[in-house]
C-alpha positions in Angstrom: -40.8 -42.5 -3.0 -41.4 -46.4 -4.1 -44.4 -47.8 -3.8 -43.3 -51.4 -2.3 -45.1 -54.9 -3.5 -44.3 -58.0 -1.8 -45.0 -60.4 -4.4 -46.1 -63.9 -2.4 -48.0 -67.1 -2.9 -50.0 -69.9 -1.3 -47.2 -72.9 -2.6 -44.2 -72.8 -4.2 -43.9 -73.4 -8.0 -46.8 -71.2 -9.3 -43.8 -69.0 -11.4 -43.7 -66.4 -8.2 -39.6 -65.4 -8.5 -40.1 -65.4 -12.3 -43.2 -62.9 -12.6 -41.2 -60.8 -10.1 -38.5 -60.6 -12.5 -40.4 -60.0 -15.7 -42.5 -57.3 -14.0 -39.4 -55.1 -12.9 -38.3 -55.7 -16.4 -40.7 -54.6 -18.2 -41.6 -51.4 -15.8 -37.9 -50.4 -16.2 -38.5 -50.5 -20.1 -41.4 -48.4 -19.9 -38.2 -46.0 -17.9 -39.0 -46.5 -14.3 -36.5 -47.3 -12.3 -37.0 -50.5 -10.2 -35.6 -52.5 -7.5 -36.5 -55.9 -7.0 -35.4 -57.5 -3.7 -34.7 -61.5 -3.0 -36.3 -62.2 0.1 -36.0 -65.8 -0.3 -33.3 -66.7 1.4 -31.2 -69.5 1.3 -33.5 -70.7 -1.8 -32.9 -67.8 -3.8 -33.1 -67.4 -7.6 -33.9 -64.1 -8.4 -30.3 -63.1 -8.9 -29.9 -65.7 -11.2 -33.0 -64.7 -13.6 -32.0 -61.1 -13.4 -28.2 -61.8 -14.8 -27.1 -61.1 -11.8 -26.1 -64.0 -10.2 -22.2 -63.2 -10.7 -22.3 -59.8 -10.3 -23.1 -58.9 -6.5 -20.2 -58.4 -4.7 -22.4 -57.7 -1.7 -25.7 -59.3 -0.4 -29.5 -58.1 1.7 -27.1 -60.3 5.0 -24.3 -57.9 4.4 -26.7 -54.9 4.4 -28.7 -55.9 7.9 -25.2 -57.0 9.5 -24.1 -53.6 8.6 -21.2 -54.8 6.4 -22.2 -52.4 3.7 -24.8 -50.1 3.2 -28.2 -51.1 0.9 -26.9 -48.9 -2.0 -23.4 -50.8 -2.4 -25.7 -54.0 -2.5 -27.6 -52.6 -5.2 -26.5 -54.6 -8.6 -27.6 -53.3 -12.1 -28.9 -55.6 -14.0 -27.5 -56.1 -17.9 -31.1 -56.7 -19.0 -32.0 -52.8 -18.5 -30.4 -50.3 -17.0 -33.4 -49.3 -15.1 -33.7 -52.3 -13.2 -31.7 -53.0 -9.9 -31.1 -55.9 -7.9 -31.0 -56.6 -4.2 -29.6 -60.0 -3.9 -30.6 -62.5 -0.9 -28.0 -63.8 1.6 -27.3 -67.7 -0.1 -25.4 -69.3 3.0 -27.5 -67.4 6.3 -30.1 -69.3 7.7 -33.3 -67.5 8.0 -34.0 -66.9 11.7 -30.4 -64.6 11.3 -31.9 -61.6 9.4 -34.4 -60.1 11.2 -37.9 -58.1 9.5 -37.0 -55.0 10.8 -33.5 -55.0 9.6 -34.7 -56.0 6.2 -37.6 -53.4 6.5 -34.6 -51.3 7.2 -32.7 -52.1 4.4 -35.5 -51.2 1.9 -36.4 -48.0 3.5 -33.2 -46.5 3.0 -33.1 -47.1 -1.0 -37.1 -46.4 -1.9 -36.3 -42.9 -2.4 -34.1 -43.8 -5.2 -36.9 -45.8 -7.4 -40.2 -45.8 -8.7 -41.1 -49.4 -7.6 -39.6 -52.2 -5.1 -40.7 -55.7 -5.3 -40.4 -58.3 -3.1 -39.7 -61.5 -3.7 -41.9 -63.4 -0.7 -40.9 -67.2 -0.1 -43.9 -69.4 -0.6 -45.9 -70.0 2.4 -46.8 -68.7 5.7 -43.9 -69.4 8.0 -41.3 -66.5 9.3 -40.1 -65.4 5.6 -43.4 -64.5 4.5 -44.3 -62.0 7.5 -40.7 -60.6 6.9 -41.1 -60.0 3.5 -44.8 -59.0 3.6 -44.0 -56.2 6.5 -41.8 -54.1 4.5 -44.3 -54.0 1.7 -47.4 -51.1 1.0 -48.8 -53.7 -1.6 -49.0 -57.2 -1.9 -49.8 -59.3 -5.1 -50.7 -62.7 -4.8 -49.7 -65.6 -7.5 -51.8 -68.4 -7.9 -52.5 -70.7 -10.7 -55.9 -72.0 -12.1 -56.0 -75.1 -9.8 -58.3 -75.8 -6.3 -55.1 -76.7 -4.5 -53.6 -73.4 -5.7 -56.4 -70.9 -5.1 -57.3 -72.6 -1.6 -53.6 -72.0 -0.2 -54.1 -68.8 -1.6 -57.1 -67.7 0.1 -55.7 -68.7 3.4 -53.2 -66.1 2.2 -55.3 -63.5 1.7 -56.4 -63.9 4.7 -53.7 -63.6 6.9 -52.4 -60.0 4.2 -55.5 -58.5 5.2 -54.2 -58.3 8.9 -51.2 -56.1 8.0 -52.0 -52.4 7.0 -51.7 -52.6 3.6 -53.0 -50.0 0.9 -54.0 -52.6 -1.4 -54.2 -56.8 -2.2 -54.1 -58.1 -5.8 -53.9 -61.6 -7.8 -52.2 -62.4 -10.5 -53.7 -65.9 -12.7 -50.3 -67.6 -14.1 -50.6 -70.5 -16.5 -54.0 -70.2 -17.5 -55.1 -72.3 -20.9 -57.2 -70.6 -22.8 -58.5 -74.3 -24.2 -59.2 -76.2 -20.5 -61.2 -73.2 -19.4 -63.2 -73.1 -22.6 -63.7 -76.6 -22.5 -64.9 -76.3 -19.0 -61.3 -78.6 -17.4 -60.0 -75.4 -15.7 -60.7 -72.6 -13.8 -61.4 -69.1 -15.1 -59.8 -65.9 -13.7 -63.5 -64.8 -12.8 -63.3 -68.4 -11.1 -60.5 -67.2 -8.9 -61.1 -63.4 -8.2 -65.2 -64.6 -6.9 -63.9 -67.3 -4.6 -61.2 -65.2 -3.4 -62.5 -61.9 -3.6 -59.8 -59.6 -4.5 -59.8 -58.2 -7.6 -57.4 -60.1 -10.7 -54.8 -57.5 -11.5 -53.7 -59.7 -14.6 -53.9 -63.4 -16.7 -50.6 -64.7 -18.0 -51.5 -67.5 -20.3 -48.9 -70.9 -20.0 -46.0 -70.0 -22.2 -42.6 -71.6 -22.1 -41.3 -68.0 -23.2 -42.1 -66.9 -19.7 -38.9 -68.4 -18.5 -36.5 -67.1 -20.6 -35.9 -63.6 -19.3 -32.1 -64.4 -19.1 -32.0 -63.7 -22.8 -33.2 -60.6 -22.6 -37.3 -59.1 -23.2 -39.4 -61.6 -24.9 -42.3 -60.9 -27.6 -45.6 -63.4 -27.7 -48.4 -63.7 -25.4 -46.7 -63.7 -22.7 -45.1 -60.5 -23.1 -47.8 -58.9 -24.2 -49.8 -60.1 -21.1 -46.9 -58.8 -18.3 -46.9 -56.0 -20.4 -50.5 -55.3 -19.6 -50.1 -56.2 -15.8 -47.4 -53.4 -15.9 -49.4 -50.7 -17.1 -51.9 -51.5 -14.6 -49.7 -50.9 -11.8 -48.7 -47.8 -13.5 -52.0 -46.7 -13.1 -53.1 -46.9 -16.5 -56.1 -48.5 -18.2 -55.1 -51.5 -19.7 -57.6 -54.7 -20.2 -56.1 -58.1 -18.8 -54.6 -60.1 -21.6 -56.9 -62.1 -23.9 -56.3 -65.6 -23.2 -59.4 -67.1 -24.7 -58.7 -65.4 -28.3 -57.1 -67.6 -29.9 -58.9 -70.5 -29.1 -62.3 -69.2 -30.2 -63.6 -68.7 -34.0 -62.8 -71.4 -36.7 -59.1 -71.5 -36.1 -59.2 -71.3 -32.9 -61.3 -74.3 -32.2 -58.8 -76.5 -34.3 -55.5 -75.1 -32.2 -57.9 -76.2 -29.2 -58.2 -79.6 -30.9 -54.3 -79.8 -31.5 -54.0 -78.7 -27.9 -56.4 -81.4 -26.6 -54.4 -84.2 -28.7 -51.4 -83.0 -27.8 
C-alpha cells in the first residue's frame, strides 16, 4: 500500500505545487510508481507542471460525484511513465467535494502505488483539513523568512492534532550567500524554532521551475534528489548549499551574488 504525504504550507508562494511535482518525478525515476493528487481546487496547477493539463478527460469532482471511478481519473504523465496524476476539479467550488469523499477517492487507488502526494492548498481554512485527513504523512514547505516559518509553526501545530505517523519540513529557496553572511535564516534556524526535523534544503534555483521540460540536472536536482531518497528510507545527507560559497572561489561568487 502507499504511504500518503499531504504536502502543505503556512502561505502560499513558498514553491509548495512545484516541489510536489518534482518529488513524484524524481521517485518514479528511481522506478516507484507515484500518484500525486491536486487538492487545490479551483486554483489548481499541478496538472499543468506534470504535462497533464490537456490530458485528463476526467477530474478528483468526477471521482467523489461518482461520474467515474479514481482509476479512470488517473492520467500518466509524459515526463515518466511511473508517475500518475489525479487532477483537481477547475470549475467546483470548494465546499462541493467533501474530505471523506476525497479520502475516498485516494483509498481506492493506494494499493496501486508506492507513494501519493497531496497537493494541500496554503493555509488553514477547509482545503487544508481535507487534504491533510487523507494523508499518513505530512511535509511542510517553508522558506528561510520569519513571516514564512511563523505561519508555519502555527501549522505544525494544528498537523499534530490529526494522527499522523510522522511531520517533516522542507527549506525551499535557501541562499547559501545571505545565511553565510548572516541576512538569512539557516535550516538549523528553522528546524530549532519549529521543532520538527528538516527532511531537505533546496537552494534558490530558477531550474526548479522548469519540470515541464522534462528532469533537470544542477543543484537543484541534485538536492530533490536527495530529499527523495530520504523518503525512501535511505541515508542520504541534505544538499550542500553552503559549498559553493565557501573557500576562495566561493567567497568571490558570494561577492558577485551580493552585487548582483
Amino acid at each position: 500500500m502507499a504511504i500518503k504525504y499531504v504536502v502543505t504550507s503556512g502561505k502560499g508562494g513558498v514553491g509548495k505545487t512545484t516541489l510536489t511535482a518534482n518529488i513524484g518525478l524524481k521517485l518514479a525515476e528511481s522506478g516507484k510508481r507515484v500518484a500525486v493528487v491536486d487538492g487545490d481546487l479551483g486554483l489548481n496547477n499541478l496538472d499543468v507542471l506534470t504535462g497533464v493539463e490537456n490530458k485528463s478527460v476526467f477530474d478528483l469532482s468526477d471521482v467523489v460525484s461518482g461520474k467515474c471511478r479514481a482509476k479512470q481519473a488517473l492520467v500518466e504523465s509524459p515526463l515518466n511513465k511511473n508517475l500518475f496524476v489525479l487532477p483537481s476539479a477547475h470549475t467546483l467550488t470548494s465546499p462541493e467535494i467533501s474530505g471523506q469523499g476525497i479520502k475516498s477517492a485516494i483509498n481506492s487507488i493506494e494499493g496501486l502505488f508506492d507513494y501519493v502526494f497531496i497537493d494541500c492548498p496554503a493555509g488553514i481554512d477547509l482545503g487544508f483539513h481535507r487534504a491533510v485527513s487523507c494523508a499518513d504523512r505530512a511535509i511542510v514547505v517553508v522558506t528561510p523568512t520569519i513571516t514564512s516559518v511563523r505561519d508555519a509553526d502555527k501549522v505544525i501545530s494544528i498537523l499534530k492534532s490529526y494522527a499522523l505517523s510522522g511531520i517533516e519540513v522542507i527549506v525551499n529557496r535557501i541562499r547559501g550567500d545571505l545565511v553565510l553572511s548572516g541576512k538569512s535564516l539557516s535550516e538549523t534556524d528553522i528546524e530549532n524554532t519549529l521543532k520538527v526535523e528538516v527532511l531537505g534544503v533546496i537552494p534558490d534555483d530558477d531550474a526548479l521551475s522548469s519540470i515541464t521540460f522534462g528532469s533537470f540536472l544542477g543543484d537543484s536536482g541534485k538536492a530533490i534528489k536527495s530529499v527523495t531518497l530520504k523518503i525512501m528510507g535511505k541515508n542520504s545527507r541534505p544538499y550542500d548549499y553552503l559549498k559553493k560559497y565557501t573557500g576562495f572561489w566561493g567567497s568571490i561568487r558570494k561577492e558577485l551574488k551580493r552585487r548582483l
